[in-house]
VOROVEX-14692 format. One record per atom (N, C-alpha, C, O): residue number from 0; x, y, z; atom name. Coordinates in pm, whole numbers, plus 32768, in hexadecimal, padded with zeros to 4 digits. Last residue first. Example, Ala and Ser with C-alpha at 12.3 -4.5 7.8 and 13.67 -1.06 7.14 Angstrom:
2
+------+------+------+------+------+
: resi :    x :    y :    z : name :
+------+------+------+------+------+
:    1 : 8505 : 7F1F : 82C4 :    N :
:    1 : 8557 : 7F96 : 82CA :   CA :
:    1 : 850A : 8003 : 8313 :    C :
:    1 : 853D : 8072 : 8324 :    O :
:    0 : 8527 : 7DC7 : 830C :    N :
:    0 : 84CE : 7E3E : 830C :   CA :
:    0 : 8528 : 7EB6 : 830C :    C :
:    0 : 8590 : 7EB4 : 834E :    O :
+------+------+------+------+------+
//
This chain:
45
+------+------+------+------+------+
: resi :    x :    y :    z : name :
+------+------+------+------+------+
:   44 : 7EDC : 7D11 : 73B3 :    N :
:   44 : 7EFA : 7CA1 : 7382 :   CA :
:   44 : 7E9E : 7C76 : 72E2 :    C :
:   44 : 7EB4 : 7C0B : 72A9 :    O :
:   43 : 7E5E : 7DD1 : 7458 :    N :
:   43 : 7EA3 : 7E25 : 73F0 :   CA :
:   43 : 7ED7 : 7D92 : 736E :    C :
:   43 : 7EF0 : 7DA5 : 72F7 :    O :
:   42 : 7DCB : 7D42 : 7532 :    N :
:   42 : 7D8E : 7D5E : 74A1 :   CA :
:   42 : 7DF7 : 7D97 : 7441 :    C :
:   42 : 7DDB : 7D85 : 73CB :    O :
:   41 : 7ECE : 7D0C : 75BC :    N :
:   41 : 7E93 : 7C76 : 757C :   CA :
:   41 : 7E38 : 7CD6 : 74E9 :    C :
:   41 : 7E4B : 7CC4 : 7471 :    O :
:   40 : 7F27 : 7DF9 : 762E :    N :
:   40 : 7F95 : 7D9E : 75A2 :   CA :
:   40 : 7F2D : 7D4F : 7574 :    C :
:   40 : 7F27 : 7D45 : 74F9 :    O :
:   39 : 7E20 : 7E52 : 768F :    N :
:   39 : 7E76 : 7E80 : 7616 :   CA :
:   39 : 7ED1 : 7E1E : 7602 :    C :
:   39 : 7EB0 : 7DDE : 759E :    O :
:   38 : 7E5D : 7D87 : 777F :    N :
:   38 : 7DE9 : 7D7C : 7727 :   CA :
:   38 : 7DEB : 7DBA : 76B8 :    C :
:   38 : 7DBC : 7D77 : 765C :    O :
:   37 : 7F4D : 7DD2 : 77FD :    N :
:   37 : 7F30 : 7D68 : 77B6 :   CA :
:   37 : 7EB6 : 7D41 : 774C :    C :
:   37 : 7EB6 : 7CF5 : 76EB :    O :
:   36 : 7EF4 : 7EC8 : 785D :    N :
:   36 : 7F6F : 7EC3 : 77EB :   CA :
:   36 : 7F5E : 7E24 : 77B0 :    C :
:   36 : 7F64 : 7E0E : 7737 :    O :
:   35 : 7E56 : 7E61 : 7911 :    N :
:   35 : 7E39 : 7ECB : 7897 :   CA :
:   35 : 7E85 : 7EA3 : 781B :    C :
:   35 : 7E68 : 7E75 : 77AC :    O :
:   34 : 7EEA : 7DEB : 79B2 :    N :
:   34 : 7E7E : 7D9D : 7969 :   CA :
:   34 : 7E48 : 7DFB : 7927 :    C :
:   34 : 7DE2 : 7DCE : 78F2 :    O :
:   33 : 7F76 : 7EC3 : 7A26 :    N :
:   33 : 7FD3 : 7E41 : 79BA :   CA :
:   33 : 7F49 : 7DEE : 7984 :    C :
:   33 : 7F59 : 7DAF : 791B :    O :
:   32 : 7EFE : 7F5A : 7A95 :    N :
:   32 : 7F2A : 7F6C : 7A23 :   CA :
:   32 : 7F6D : 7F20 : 79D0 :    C :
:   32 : 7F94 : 7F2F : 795C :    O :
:   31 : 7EAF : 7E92 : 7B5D :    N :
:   31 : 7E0C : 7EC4 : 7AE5 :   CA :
:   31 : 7E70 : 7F0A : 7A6E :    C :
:   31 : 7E4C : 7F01 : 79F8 :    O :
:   30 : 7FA0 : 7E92 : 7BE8 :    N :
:   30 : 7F5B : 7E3A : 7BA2 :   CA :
:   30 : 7EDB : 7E33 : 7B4D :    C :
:   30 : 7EB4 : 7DD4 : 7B09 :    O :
:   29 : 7FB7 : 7FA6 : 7C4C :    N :
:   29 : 800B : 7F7B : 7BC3 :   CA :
:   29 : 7FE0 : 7EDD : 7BC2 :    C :
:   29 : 802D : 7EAA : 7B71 :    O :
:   28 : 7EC9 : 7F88 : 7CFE :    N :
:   28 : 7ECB : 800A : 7C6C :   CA :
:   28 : 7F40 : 7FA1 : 7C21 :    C :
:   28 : 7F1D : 7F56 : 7BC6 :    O :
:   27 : 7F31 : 7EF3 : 7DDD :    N :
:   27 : 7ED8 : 7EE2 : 7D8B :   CA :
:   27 : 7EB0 : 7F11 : 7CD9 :    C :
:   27 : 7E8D : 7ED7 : 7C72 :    O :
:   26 : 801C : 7F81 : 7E1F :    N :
:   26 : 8014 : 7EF9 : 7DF7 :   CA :
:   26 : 7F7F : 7EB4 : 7D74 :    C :
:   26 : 7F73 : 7E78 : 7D0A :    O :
:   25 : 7FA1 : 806F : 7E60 :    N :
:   25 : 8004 : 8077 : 7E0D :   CA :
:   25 : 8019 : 7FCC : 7DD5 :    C :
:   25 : 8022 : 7FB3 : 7D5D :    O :
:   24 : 7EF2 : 8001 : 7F3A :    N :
:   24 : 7EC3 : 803C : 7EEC :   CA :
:   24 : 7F1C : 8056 : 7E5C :    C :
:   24 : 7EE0 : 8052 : 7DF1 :    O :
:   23 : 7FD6 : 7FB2 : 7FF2 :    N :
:   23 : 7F8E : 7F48 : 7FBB :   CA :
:   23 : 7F25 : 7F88 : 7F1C :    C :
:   23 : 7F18 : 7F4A : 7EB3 :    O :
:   22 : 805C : 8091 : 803E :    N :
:   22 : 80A3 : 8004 : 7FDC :   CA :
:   22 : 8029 : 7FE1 : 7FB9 :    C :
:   22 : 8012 : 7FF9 : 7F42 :    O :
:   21 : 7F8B : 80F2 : 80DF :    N :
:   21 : 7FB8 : 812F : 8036 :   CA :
:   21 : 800D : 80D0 : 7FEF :    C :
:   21 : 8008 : 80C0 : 7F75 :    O :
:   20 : 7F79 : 803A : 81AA :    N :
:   20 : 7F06 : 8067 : 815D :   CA :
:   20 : 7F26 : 8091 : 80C4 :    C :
:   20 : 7EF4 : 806A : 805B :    O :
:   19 : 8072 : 807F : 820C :    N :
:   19 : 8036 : 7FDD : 81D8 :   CA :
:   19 : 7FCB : 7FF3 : 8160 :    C :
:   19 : 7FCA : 7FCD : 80EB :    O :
:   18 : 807A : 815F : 826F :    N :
:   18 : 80C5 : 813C : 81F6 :   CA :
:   18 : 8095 : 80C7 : 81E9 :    C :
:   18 : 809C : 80B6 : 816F :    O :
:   17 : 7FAC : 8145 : 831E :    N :
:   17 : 7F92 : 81B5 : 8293 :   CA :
:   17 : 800C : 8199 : 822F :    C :
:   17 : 8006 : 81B4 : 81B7 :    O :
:   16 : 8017 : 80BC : 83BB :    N :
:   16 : 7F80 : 8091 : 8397 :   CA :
:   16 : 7F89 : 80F0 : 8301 :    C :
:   16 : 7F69 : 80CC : 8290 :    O :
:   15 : 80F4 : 8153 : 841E :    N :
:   15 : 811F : 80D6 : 83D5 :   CA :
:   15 : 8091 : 807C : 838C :    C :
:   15 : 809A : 801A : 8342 :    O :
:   14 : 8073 : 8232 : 8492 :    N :
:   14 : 80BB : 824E : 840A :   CA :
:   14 : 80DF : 81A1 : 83C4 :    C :
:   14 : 80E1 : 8187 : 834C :    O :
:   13 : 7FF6 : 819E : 8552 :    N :
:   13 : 7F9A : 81CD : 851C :   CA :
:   13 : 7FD3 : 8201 : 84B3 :    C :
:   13 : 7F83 : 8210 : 8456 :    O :
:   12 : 80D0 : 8142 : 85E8 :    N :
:   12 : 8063 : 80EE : 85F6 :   CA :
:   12 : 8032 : 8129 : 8564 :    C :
:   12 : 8048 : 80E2 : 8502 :    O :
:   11 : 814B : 8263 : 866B :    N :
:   11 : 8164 : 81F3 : 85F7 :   CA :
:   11 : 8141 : 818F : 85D5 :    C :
:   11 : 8196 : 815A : 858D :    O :
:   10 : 809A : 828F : 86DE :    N :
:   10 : 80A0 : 82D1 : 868B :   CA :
:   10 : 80CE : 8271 : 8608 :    C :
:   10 : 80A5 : 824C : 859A :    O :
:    9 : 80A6 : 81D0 : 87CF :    N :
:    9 : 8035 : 81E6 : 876A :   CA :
:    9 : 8026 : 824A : 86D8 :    C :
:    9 : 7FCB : 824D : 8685 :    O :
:    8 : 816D : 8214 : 8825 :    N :
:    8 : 8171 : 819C : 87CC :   CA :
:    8 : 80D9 : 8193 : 8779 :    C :
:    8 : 80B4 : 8161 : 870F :    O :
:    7 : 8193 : 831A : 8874 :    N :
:    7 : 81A8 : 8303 : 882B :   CA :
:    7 : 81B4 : 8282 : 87C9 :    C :
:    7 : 81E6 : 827A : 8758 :    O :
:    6 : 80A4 : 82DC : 8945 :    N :
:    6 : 80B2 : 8363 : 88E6 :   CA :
:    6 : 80E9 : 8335 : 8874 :    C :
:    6 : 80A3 : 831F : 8811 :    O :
:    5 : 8125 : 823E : 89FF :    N :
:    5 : 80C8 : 820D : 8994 :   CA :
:    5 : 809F : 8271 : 893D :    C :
:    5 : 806C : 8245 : 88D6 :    O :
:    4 : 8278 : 81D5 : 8A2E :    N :
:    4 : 8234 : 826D : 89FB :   CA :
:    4 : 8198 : 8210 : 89AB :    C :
:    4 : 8198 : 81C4 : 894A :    O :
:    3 : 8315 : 80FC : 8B09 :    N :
:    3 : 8297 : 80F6 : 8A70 :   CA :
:    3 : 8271 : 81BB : 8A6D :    C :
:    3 : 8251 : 81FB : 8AD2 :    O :
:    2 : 8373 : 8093 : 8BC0 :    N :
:    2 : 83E7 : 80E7 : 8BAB :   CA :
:    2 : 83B4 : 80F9 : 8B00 :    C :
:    2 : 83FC : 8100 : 8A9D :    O :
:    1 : 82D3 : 8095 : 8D06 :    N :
:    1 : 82DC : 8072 : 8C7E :   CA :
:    1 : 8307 : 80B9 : 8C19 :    C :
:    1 : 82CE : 8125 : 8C07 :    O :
:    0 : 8312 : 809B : 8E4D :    N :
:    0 : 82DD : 80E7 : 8DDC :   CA :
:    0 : 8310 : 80AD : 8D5A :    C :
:    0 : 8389 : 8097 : 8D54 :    O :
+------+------+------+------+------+
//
């Protein structure tokens, strides 16, 4: 017998997909806000 819970690796399969997911989404956002912020300094110039 195999010493695997697939219950639980799938679980955790599926929280480490959803934290990937939200890093990445968080990754993304503070880079549209730094090319915001960048696009104000240049016109405020």
């Amino acid at each position: 017998m195999p010493n695997v819970n697939i219950l639980i690796e799938m679980g955790d399969m599926r929280e480490a997909n959803r934290t990937y997911e939200a890093n990445l989404q968080t990754v993304k956002q503070t880079r549209e806000l730094i090319s915001q912020t960048i696009s104000l300094l240049k016109a405020s110039q």
